[in-house]
SERO-4910 file (N, C-alpha, C, O; in steps of 0.05 Angstrom, whole numbers):
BEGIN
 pado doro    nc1    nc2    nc3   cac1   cac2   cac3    cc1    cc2    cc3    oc1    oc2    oc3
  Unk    A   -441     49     33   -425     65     14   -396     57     17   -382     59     38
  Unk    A   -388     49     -4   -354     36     -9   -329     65      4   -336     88     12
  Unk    A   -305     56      3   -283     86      8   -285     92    -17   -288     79    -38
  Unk    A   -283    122     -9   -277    138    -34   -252    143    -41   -243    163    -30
  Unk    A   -231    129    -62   -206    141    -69   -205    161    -81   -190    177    -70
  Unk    A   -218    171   -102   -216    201   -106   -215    218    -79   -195    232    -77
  Unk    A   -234    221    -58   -240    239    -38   -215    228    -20   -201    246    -11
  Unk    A   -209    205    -15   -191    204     -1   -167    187    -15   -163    163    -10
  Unk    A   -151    203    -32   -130    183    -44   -107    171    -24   -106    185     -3
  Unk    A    -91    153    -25    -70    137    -21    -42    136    -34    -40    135    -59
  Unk    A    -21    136    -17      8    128    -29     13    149    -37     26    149    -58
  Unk    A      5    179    -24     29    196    -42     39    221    -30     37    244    -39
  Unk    A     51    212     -5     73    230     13     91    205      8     91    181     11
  Unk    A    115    235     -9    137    227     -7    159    210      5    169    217     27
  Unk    A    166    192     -7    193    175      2    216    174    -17    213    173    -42
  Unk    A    242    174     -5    268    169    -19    278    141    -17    267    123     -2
  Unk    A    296    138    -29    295    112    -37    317     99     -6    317     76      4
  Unk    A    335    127      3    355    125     25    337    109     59    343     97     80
  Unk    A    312    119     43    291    116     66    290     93     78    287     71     67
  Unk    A    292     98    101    286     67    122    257     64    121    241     79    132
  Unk    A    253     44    107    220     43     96    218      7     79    222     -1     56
  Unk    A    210     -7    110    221    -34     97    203    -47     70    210    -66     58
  Unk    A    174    -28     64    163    -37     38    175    -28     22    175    -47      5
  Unk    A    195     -3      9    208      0    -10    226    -12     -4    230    -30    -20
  Unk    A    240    -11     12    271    -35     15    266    -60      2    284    -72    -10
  Unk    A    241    -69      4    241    -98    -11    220    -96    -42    219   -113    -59
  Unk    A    212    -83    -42    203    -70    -61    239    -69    -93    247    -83   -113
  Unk    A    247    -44    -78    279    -47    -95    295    -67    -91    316    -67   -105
  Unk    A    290    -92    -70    309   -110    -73    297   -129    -95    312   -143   -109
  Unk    A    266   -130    -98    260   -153   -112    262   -148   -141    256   -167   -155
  Unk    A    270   -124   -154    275   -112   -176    305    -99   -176    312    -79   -188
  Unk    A    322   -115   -161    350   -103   -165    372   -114   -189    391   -106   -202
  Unk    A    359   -135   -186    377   -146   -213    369   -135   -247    379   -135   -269
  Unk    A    355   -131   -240    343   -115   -264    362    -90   -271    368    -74   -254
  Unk    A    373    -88   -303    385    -76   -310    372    -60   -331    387    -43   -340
  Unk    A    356    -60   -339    332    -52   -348    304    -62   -355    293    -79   -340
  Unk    A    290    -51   -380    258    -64   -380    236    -47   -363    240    -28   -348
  Unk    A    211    -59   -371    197    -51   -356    172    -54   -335    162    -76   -332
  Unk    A    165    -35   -323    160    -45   -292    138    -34   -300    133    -16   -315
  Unk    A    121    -51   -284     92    -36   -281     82    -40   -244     88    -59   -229
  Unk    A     71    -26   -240     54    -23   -208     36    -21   -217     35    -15   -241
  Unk    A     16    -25   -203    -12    -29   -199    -24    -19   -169    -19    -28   -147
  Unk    A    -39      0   -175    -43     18   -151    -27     33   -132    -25     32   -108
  Unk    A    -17     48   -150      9     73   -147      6     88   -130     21     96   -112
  Unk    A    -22     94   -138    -36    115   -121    -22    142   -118    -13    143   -141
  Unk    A    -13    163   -106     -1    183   -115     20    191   -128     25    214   -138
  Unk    A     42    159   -126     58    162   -137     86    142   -117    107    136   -128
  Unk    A     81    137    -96    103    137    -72    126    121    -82    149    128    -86
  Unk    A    116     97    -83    136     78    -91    154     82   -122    178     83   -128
  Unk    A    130     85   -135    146     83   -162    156    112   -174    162    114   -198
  Unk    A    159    135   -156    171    151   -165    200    144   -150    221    147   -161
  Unk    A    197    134   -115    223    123   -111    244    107   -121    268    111   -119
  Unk    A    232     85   -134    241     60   -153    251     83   -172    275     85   -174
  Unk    A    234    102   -188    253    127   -217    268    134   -201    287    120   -207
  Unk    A    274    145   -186    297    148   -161    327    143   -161    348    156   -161
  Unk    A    318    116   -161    334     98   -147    349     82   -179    373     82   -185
  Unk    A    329     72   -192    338     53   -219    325     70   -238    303     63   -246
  Unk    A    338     93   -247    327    104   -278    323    102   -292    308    115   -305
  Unk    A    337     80   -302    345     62   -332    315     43   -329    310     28   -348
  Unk    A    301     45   -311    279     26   -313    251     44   -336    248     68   -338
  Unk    A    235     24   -350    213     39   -356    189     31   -345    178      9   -347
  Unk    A    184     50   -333    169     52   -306    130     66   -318    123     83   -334
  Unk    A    115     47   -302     87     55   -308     70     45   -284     66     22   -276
  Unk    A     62     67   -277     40     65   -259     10     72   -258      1     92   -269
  Unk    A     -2     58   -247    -34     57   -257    -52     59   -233    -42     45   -215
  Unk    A    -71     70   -226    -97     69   -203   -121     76   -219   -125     82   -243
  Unk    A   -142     71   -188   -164     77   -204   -178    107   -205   -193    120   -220
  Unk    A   -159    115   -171   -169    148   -176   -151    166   -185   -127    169   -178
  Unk    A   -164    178   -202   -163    210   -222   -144    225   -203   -121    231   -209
  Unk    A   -158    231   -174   -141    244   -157   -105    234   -150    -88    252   -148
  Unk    A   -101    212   -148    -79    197   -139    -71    205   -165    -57    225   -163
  Unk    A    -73    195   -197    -65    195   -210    -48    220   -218    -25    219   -229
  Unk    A    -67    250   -210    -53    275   -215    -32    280   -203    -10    288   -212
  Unk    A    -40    274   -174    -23    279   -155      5    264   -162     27    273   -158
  Unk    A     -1    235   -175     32    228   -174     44    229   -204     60    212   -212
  Unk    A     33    256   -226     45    260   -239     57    294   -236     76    304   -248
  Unk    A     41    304   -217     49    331   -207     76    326   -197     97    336   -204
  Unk    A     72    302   -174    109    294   -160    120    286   -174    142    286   -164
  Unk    A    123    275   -199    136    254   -219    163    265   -228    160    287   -239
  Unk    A    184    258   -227    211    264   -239    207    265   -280    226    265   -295
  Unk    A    177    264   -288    172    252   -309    181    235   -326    179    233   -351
  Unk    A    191    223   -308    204    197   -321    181    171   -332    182    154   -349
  Unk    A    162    179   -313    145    146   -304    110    166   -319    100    189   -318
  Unk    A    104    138   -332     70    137   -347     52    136   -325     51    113   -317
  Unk    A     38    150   -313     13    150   -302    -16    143   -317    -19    157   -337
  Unk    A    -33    129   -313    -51    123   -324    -78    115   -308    -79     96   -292
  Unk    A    -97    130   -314   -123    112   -290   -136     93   -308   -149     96   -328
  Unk    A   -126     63   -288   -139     46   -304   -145     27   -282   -133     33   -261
  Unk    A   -165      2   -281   -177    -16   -263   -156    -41   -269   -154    -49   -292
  Unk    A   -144    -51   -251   -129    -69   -246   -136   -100   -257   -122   -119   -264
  Unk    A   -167    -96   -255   -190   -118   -265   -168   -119   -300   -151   -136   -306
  Unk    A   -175   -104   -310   -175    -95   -340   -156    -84   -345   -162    -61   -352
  Unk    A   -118    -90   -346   -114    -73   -356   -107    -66   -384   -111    -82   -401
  Unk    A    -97    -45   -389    -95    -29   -412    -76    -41   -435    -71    -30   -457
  Unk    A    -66    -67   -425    -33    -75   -442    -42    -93   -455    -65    -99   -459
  Unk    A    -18   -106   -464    -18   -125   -494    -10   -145   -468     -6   -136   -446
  Unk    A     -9   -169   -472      4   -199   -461     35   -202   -464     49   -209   -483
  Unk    A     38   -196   -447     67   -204   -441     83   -176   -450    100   -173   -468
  Unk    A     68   -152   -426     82   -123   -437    105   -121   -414    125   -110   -422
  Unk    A    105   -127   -395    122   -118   -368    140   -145   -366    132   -168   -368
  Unk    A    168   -137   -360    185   -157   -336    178   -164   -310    181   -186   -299
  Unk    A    163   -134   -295    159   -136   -278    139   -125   -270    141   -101   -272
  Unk    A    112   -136   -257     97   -119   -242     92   -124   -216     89   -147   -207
  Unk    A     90   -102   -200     91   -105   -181     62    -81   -165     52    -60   -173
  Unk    A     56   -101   -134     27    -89   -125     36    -81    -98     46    -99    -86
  Unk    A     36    -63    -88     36    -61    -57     14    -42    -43      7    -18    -45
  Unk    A      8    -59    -31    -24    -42     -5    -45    -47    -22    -65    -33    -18
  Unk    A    -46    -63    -41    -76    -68    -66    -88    -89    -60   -111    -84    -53
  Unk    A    -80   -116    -59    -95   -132    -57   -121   -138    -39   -144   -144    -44
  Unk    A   -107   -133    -19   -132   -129      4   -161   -108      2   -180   -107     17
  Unk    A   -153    -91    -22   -172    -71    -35   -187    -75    -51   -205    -60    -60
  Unk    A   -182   -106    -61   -195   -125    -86   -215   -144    -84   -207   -167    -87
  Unk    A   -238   -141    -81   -259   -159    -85   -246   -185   -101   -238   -206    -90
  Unk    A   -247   -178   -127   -239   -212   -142   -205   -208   -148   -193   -196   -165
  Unk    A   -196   -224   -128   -169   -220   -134   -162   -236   -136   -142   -239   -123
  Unk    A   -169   -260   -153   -170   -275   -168   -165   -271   -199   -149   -281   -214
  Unk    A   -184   -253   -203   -180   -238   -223   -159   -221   -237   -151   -223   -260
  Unk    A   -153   -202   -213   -134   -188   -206    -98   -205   -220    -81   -198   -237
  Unk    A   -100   -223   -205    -73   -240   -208    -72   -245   -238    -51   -244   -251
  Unk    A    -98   -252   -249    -99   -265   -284    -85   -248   -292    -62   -250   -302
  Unk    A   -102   -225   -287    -89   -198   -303    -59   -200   -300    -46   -206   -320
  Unk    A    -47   -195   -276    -18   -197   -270     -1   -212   -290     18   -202   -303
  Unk    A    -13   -245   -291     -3   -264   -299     -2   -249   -339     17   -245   -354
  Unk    A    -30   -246   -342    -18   -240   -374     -9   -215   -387    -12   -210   -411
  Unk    A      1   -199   -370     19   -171   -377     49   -180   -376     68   -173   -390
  Unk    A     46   -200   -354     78   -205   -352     91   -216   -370     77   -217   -390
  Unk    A    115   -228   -374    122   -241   -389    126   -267   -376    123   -268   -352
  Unk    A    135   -290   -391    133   -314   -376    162   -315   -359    178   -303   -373
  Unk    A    176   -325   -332    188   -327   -322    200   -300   -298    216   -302   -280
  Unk    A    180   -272   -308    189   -259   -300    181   -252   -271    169   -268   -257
  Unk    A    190   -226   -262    183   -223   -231    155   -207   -225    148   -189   -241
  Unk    A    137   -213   -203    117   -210   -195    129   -215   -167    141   -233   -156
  Unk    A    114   -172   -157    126   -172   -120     99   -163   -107     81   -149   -117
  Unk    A     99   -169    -94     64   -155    -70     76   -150    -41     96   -162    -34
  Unk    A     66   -134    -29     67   -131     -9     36   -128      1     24   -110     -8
  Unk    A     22   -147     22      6   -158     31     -8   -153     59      5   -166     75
  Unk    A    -24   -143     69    -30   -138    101    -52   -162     99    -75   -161     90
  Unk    A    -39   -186    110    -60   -211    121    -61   -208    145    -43   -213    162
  Unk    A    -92   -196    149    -99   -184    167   -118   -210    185   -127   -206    208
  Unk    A   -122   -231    175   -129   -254    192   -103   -272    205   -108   -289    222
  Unk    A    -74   -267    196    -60   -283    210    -56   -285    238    -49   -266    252
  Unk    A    -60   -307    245    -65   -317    275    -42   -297    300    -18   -292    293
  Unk    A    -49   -290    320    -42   -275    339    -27   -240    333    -11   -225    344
  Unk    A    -43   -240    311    -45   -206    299    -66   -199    313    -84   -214    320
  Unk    A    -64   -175    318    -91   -149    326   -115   -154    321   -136   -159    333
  Unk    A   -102   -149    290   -136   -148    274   -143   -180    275   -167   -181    280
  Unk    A   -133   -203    273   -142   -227    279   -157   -232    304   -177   -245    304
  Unk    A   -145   -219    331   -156   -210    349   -183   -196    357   -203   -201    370
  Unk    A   -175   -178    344   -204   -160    335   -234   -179    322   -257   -179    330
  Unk    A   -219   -196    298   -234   -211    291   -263   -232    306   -288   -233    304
  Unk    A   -239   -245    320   -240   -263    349   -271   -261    365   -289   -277    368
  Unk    A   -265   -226    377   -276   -213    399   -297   -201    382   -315   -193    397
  Unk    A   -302   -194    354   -312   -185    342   -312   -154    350   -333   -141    349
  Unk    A   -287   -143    357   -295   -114    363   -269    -97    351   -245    -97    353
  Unk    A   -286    -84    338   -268    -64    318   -251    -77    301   -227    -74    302
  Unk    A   -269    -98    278   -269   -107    265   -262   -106    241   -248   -121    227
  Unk    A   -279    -77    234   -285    -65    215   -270    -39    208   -278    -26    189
  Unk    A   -254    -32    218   -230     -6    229   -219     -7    198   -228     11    184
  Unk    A   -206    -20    189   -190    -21    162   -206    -23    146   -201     -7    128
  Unk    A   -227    -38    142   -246    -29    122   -258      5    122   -261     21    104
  Unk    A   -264      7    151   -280     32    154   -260     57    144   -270     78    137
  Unk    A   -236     54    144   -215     76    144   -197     79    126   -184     99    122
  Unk    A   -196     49    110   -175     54     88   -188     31     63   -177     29     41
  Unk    A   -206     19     70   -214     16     43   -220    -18     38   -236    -28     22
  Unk    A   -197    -40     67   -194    -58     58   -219    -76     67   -230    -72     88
  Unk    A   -233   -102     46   -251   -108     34   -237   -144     35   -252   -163     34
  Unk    A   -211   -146     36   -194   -173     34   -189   -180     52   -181   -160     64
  Unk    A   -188   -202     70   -177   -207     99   -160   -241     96   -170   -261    106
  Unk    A   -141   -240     85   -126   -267     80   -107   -268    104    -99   -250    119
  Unk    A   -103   -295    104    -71   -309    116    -50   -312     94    -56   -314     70
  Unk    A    -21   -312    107     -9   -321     84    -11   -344     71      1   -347     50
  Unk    A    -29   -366     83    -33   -393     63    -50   -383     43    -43   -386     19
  Unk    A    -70   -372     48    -86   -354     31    -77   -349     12    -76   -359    -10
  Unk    A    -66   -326     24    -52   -311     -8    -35   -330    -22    -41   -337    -45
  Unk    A    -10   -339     -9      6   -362    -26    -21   -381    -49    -24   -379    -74
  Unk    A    -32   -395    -34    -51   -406    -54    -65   -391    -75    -75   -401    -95
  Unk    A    -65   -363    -66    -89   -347    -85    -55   -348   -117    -57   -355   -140
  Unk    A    -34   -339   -106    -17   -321   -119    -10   -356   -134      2   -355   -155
  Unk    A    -17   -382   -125     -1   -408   -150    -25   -422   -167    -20   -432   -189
  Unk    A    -56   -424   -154    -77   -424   -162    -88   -402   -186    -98   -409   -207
  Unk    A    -83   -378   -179   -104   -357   -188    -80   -348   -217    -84   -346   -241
  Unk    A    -57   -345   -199    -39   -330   -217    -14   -344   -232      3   -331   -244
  Unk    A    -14   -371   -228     -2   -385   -241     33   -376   -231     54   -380   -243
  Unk    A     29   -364   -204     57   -358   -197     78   -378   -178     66   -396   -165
  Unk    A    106   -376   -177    121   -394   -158    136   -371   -147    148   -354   -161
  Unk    A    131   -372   -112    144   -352    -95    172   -366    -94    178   -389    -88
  Unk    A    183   -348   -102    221   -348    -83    228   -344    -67    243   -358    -55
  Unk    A    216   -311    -56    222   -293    -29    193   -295    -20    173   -289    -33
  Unk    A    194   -308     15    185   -294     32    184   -277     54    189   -291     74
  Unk    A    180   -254     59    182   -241     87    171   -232    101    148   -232     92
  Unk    A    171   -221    123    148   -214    136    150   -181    148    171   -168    145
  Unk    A    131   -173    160    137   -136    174    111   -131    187     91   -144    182
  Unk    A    112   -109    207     85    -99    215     74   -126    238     54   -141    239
  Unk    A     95   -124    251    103   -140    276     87   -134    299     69   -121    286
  Unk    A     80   -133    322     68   -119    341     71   -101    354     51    -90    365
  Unk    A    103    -88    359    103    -63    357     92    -48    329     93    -25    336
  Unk    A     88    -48    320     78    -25    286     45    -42    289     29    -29    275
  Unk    A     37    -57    298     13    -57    296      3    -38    333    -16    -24    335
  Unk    A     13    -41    346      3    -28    362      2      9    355    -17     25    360
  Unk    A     29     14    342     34     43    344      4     45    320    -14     61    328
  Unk    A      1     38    306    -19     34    287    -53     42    299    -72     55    292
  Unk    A    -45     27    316    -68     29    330    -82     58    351   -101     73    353
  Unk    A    -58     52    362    -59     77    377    -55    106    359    -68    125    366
  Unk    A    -46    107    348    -31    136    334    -49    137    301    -41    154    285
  Unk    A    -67    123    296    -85    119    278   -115    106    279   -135    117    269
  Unk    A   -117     85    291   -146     83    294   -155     95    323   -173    113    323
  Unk    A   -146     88    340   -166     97    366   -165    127    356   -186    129    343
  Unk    A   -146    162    356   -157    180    348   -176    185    329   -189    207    329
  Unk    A   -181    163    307   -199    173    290   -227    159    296   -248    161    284
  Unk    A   -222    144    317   -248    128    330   -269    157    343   -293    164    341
  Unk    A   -241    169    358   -256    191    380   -262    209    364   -282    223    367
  Unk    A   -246    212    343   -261    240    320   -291    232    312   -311    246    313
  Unk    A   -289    212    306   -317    203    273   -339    209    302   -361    205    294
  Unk    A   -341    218    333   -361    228    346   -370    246    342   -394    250    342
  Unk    A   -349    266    334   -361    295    317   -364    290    292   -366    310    278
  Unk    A   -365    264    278   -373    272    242   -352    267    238   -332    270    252
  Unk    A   -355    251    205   -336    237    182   -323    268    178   -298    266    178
  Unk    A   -329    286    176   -315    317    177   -295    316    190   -274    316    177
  Unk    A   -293    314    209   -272    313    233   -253    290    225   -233    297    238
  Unk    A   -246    270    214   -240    247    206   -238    256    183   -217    245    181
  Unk    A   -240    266    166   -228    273    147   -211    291    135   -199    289    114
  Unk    A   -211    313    156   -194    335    155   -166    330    166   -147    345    170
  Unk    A   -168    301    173   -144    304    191   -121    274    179   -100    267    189
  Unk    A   -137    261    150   -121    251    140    -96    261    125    -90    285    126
  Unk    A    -83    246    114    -53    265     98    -58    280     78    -48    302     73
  Unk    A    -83    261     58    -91    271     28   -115    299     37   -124    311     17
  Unk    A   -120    304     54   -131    326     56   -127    351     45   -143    364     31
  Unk    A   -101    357     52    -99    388     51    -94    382      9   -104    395     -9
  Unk    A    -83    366      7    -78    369    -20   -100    360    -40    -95    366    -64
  Unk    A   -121    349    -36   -149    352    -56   -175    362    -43   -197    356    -53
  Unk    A   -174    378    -17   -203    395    -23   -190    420    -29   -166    427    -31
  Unk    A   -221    435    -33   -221    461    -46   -231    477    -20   -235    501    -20
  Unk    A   -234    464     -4   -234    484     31   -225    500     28   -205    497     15
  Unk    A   -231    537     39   -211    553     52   -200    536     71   -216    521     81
  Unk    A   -177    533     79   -166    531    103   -179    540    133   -183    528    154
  Unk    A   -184    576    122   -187    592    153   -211    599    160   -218    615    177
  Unk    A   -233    573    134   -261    571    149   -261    550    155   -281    539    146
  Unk    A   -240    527    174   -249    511    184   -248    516    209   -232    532    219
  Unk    A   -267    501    221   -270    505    246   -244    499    268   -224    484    266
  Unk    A   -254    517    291   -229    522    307   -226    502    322   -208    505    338
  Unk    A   -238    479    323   -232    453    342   -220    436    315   -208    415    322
  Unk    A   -221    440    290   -210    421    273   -185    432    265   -169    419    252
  Unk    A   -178    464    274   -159    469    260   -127    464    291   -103    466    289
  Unk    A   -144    459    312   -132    459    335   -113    432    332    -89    431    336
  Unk    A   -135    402    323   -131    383    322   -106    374    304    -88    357    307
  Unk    A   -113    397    280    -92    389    251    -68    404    261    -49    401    246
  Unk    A    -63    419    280    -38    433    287    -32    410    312    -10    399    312
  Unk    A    -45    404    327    -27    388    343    -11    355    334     11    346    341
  Unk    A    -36    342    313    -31    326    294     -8    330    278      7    310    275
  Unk    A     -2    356    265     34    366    261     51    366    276     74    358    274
  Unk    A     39    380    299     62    385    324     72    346    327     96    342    323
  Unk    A     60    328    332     62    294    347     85    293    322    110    294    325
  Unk    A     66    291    292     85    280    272    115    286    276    133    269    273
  Unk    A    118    305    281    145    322    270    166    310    303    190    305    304
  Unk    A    145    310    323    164    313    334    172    280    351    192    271    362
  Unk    A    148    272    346    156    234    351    156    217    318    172    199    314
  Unk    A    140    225    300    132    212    274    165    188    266    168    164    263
  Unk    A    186    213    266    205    197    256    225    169    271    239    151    262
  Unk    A    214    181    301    227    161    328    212    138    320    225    117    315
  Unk    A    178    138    317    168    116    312    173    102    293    183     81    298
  Unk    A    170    109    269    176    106    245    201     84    246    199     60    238
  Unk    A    221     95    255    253     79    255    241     52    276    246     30    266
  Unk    A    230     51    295    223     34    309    208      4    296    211    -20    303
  Unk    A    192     17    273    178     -4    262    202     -7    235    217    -23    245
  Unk    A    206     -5    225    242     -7    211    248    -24    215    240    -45    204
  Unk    A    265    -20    234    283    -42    253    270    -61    270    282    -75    286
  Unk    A    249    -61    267    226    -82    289    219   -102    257    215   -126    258
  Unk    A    218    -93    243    211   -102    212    234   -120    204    232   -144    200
  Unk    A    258   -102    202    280   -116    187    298   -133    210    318   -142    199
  Unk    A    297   -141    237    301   -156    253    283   -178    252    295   -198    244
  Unk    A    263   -183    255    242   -195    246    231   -209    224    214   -227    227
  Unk    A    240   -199    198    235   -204    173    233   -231    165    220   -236    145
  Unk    A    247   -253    179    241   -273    175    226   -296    184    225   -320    178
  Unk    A    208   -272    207    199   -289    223    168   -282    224    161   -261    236
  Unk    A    148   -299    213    114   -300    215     95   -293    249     75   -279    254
  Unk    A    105   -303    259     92   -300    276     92   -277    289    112   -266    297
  Unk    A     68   -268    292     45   -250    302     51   -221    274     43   -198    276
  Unk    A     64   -230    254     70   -212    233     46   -196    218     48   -205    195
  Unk    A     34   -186    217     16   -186    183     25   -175    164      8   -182    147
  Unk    A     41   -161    152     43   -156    126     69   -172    122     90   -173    134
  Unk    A     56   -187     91     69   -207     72     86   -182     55     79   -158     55
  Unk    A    104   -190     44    118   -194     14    122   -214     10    127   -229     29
  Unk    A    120   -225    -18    125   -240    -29    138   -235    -63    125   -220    -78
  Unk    A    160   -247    -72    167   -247   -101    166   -268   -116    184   -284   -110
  Unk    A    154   -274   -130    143   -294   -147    157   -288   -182    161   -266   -194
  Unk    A    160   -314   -190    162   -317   -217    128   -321   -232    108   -329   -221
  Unk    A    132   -313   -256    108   -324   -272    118   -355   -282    141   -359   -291
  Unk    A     94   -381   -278    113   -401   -298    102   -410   -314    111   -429   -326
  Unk    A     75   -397   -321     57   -402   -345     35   -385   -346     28   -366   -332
  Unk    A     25   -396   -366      1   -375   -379    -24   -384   -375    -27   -408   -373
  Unk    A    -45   -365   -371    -66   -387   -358    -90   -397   -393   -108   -414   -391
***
């Protein structure tokens, strides 16, 4: 059985644009020259990024798309309503050829079976010359975790099992997928999600939900973010070892969440130009033809 994005949607606790948050930082840098036009994302998911980007550059016309119903409500409930929500499959989308200046993907690809496909699409919404940004978790690059994991063959399967991902590239990979598939030429490369942020990752997200899924996908699921905001649970009939867990799980966030947080920041944007032992890509690409 595949993840469920409806049951468990993605991307939509809030961020500002002030935010030390090095995927929107480069996210708004690769769309800063932009004085208007319009933007499209692709797998918005509740809303995170591209209500920050309405935020931040208003004058933009802004459209965001996923495939779950859930994500989709949710990030028109947060929406400044400025920005088009739409559930549509990334495979297929909904536009004419050459509708966007800019589209842009972050946390998707790795979610994509044919992402090959994926890129076509990219390639003929855009217009020719324009900007195409991703942000990428190549989760096989050499002396990463999960490459590690790979290796040893143990706990392998953690990011598939927990968030969905189905893609496991290097950045030669992807570079080739994004001039091959998508007819694109990168400008910007950078890198984030260094070994400090893959460890805290680890520890402060998979190993607890390793020791939960012993009591049941129940337990593991009450204790993600999108929880409280799409079931129809009472609250004060859950059980008293899950409701123990979701209060101490608040109590950590609140009171280390943001120490860590700044840690992988500045471990990111110190780092940024440097691959090794990195996994998550950005990249900004031009379109330079049509396929």
């Amino acid at each position: 059985m595949g993840y469920d994005y409806d049951k468990n949607p993605q991307g939509f606790v809030p961020i500002r644009p002030r935010d030390k948050n090095s995927q929107l930082r480069r996210f708004l840098s690769a769309i800063s020259l932009m004085k208007g036009g319009r933007v499209l994302e692709i797998g918005a998911g509740g809303g995170r990024f591209i209500n920050a980007v309405s935020n931040a550059m208003p004058y933009l016309d802004l459209v965001g798309i996923d495939i779950s119903k859930t994500s989709i409500m949710l990030a028109a409930q947060n929406s400044n309503g400025r920005i088009r929500f739409l559930v549509s499959d990334g495979l297929s989308l909904p536009f004419k050829d050459g509708s966007f200046d800019a589209v842009v993907i972050m946390d998707v690809i790795e979610h994509v079976e044919e992402t090959g496909n994926l890129l076509k699409e990219v390639n003929r919404v855009l217009k020719r010359d324009r900007i195409f940004h991703a942000f990428v978790p190549c989760e096989r690059n050499p002396w990463t975790l999960t490459w590690l994991f790979w290796k040893v063959r143990i706990g392998n399967n953690l990011t598939r099992k927990y968030f969905g991902h189905v893609q496991y590239l290097t950045t030669r990979e992807l570079e080739e997928l994004m001039f091959k598939e998508g007819r694109f030429r990168i400008t910007e490369k950078t890198f984030s999600d260094h070994l400090l942020s893959q460890l805290i990752t680890l520890f402060f997200h998979f190993v607890p939900k390793g020791i939960l899924s012993i009591f049941g996908e129940k337990s593991v699921e009450t204790l993600r973010d999108s929880y409280d905001y799409v079931t129809q649970d009472n609250k004060n009939r859950l059980p008293l070892f899950i409701k123990v867990l979701k209060s101490l799980k608040s109590t950590w966030e609140k009171s280390f969440g943001k120490f860590f947080g700044l840690l992988v920041f500045y471990e990111s944007e110190v780092l940024k130009h440097c691959p090794f032992m990195a996994k998550g890509v950005h990249v900004t690409a031009r379109k330079i033809d049509s396929h």
